[in-house]
N, C-alpha and C positions, 0 to 999 in steps of 0.2 A: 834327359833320359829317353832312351828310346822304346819305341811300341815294340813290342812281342811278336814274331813275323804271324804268331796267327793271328793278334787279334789285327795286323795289318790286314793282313787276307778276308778278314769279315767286313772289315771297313770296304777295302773295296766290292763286294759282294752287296753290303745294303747299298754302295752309289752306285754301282749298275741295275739293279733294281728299282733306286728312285730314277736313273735316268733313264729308262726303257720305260716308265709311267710316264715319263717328262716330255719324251718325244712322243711316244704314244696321243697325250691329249694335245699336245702342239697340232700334229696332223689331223687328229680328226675337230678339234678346234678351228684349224685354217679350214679347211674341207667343208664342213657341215654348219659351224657359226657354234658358240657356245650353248644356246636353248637347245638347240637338236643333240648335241652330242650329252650321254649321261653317262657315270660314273660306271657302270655295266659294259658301254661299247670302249672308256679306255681301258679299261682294266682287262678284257678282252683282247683290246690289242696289245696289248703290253705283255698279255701270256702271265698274269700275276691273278693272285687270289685279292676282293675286296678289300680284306684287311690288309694286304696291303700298300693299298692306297692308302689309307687313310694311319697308316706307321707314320707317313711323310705329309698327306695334307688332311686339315680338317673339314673340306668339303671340297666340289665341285668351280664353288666361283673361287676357292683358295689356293685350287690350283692351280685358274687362272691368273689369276692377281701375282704369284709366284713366279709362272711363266714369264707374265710381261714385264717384273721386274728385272726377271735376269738378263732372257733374249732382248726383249728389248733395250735395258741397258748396254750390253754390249753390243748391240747397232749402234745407240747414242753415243757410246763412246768410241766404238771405232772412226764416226763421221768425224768428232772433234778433233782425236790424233790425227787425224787424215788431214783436216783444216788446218792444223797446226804448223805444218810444215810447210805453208805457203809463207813467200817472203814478203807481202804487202798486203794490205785489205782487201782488193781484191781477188787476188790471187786466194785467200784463205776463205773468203765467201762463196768463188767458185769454187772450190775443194771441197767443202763443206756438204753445198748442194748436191752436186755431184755424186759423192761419195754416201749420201743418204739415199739419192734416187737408185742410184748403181745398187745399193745392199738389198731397200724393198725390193728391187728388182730379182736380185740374186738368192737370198732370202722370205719369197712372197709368203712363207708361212707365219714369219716372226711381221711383216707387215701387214698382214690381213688381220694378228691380235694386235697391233699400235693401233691401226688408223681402222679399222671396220670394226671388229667384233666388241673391242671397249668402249665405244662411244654408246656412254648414259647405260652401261650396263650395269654399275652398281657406285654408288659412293665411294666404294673403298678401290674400285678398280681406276673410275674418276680419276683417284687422286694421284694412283701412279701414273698414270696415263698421261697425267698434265704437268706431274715433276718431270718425266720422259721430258715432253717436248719444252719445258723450262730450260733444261739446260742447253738444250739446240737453238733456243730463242736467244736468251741469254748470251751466248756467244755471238750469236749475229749483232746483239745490241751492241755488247762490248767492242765490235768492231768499228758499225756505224759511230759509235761515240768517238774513238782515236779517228775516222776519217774524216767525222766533221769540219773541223778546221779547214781541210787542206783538198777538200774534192768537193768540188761542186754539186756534184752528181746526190751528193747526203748531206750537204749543207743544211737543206729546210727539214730533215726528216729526224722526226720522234727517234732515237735508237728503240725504245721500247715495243713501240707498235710496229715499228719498221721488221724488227725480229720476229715476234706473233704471226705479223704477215707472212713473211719468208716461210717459217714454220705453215701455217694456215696454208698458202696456197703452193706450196711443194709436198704437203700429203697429201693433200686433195687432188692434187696431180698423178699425183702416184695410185692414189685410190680410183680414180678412174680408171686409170690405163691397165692395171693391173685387173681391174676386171669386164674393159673395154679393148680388148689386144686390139692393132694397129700401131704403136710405138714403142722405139726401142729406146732402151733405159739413156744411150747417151746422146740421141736426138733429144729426149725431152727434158736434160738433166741442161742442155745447151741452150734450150731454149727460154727454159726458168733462168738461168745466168745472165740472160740478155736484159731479162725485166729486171731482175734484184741485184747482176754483179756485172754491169757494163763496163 
């Protein structure tokens, strides 16, 4: 059965409403760091009344935790689709990399809340923060495991910590760079390739 063209028209009227709260505290989130930005300066930017923010989230770190589950998920998952399409382990390692350094790059708003403003910022944000980079380990694992056998190069290595690594030292990568300018996203997305997808 179908919706009623008004109440379609409401629906999309409260989603442009949560999502000009949504980009709103994404930027002054990236911008400012979550302690400095408060529930006053998004709502500000977003041209909305306190209530309502709080229609769509029940506080300040809940808006975070909601941001970083969605932007951040679809970074994760765009890097995987991307991986995906590689026709061997390497090839799908270097996509992977690549295609994550490329997005924080392109994206620095949605990676300055992965890899800076979440870290130890609350338990609950914690947790999505490390399902995030689960699944991007996880696939590296799952790769170094089918390479084992047949490539020397991942013969001796852990899949497990091998992926952590990967993950570990290509947002730390990006995390510098991105608030150390001097490199460009596909110089250092090549250069991470050489250590982890030779």
């Amino acid at each position: 059965m179908a919706l009623p063209s008004a109440q379609l028209r409401r629906d999309a009227r409260i989603e442009k409403r949560r999502r000009r709260i949504a980009d709103a505290a994404l930027a002054l989130f990236a911008r400012g760091g979550f302690t400095v930005t408060s529930v006053d300066d998004i709502v500000t930017r977003a041209r909305v009344s306190k209530s309502a923010f709080y229609e769509f989230f029940e506080s300040k770190e809940h808006c975070f935790r909601e941001l970083l589950d969605q932007e951040g998920g679809a970074l994760i998952r765009d890097v995987l689709a991307n991986a995906a399409t590689g026709h061997d382990h390497h090839e799908r390692l270097r996509l992977g990399i690549t295609r994550f350094v490329r997005s924080c790059f392109e994206r620095s708003d949605v990676a300055r809340l992965l890899i800076v403003e979440s870290v130890g910022l609350s338990e609950g944000v914690e947790a999505v923060r490390h399902q995030l980079q689960a699944r991007f380990a996880d696939a590296v694992a799952e790769e170094v495991r089918h390479a084992m056998t047949h490539d020397a190069f991942y013969a001796d290595k852990d899949p497990a910590v091998f992926g952590r690594a990967v993950v570990g030292a290509v947002s730390d990568a990006v995390g510098y760079y991105l608030t150390h300018p001097g490199v460009d996203a596909d110089s250092l997305a090549a250069s991470l390739c050489v250590i982890f997808a030779p």
